[in-house]
C-alpha positions as CSV (number, residue, x, y, z in Angstrom):
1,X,-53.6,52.5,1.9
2,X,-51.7,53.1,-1.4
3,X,-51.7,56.9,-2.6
4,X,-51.7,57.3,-6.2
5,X,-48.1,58.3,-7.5
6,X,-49.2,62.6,-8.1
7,X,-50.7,62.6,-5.0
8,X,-50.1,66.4,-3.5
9,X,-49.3,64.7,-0.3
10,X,-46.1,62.8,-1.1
11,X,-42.9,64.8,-0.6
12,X,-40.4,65.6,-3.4
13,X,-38.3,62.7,-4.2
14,X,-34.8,64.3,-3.3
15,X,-33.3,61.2,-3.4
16,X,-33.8,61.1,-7.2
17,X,-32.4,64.6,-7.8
18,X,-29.1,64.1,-5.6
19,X,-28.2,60.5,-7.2
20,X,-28.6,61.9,-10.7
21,X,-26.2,64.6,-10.0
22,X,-24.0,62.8,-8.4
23,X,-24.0,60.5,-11.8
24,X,-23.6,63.7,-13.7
25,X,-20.7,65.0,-11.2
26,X,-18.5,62.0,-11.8
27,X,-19.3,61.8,-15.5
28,X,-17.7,65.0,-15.3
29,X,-15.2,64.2,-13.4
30,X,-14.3,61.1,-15.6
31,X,-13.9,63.6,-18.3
32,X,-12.3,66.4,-16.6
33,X,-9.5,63.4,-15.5
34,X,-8.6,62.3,-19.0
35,X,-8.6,66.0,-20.4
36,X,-7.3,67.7,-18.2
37,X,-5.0,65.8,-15.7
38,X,-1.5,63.6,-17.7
39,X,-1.6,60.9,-15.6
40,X,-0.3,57.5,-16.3
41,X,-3.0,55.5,-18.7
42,X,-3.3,52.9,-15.6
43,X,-3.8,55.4,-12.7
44,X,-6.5,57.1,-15.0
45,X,-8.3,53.9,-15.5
46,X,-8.3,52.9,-12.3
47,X,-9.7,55.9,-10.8
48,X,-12.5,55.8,-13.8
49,X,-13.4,52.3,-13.0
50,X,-13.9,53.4,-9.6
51,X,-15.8,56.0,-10.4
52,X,-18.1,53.4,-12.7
53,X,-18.4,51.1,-10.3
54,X,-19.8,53.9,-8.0
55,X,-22.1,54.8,-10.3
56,X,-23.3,51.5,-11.0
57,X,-24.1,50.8,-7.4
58,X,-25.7,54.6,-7.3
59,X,-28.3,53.9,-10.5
60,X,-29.1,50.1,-9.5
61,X,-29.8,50.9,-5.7
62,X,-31.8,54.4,-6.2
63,X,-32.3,55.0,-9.8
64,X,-33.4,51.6,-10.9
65,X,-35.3,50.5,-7.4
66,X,-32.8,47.2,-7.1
67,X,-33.1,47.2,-3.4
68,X,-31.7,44.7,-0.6
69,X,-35.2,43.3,-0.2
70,X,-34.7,41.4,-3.6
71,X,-33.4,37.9,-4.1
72,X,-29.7,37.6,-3.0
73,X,-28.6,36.2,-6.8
74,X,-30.6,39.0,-8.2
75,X,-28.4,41.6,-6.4
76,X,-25.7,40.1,-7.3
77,X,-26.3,39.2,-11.1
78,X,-26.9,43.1,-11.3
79,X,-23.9,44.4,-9.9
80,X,-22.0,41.8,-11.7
81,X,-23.5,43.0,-15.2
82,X,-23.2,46.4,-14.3
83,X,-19.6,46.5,-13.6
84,X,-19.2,44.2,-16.6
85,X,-20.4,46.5,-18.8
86,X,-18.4,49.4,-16.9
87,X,-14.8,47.5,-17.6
88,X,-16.1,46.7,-20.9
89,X,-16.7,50.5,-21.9
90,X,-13.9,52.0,-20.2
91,X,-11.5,48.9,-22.0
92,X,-12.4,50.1,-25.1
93,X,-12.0,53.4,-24.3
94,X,-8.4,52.7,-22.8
95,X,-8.5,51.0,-26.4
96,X,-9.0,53.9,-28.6
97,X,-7.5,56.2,-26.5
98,X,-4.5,54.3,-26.7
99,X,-4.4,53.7,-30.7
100,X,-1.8,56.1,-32.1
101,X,-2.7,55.9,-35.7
102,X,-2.7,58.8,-38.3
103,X,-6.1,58.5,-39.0
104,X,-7.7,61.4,-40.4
C-alpha cells in the first residue's frame, strides 16, 4: 500500500541531506583549489572535472531519482549531458580565468 509522502511513518530521508553536502563540499573544494592552491592550469582542471563528474553522477543517481532501473540509453544520455555541461562550464571557466586582459 502507498503511504502518502508526510506520512509520520516514513523515516528521514538521510540520503538527501548527505548527497547535498557532499555537492556543497566539493563546490567548495573546487573553489578552495583555484584560490588557494598555485597549481598548474591543467592539474587544476583536471581535478575540477573530476570533481564535476562526481557530482554529476551524485545529483542524477540520488538527487534527481535517475536510477539503474531506467532504460539503459536513458542512463546514459544523462550522464553524457551532464558531464557535457560540466566540461562545458569548467572550459569556459579555464577560459576566463585564463584571459589576461586589463580590463577594468
Amino acid at each position: 500500500m502507498n503511504q502518502p509522502a508526510n506520512s509520520p511513518d516514513l523515516p528521514f530521508p538521510w540520503r538527501y541531506v548527505i548527497a547535498f553536502l557532499v555537492c556543497v563540499a566539493l563546490t567548495g573544494l573546487a573553489i578552495l583549489i583555484t584560490s588557494r592552491l598555485h597549481m598548474p592550469s591543467s592539474v587544476m582542471v583536471v581535478i575540477i572535472l573530476g570533481m564535476a563528474l562526481i557530482q554529476v553522477i551524485l545529483q542524477l543517481t540520488l538527487l534527481l531519482h535517475a536510477s539503474f532501473k531506467d532504460e539503459r540509453w536513458v542512463r546514459l544520455a544523462a550522464l553524457l549531458g551532464g558531464t557535457l555541461i560540466a566540461v562545458i562550464v569548467i572550459g569556459f571557466t579555464y577560459l576566463v580565468m585564463s584571459f589576461n586582459s586589463a580590463v577594468s
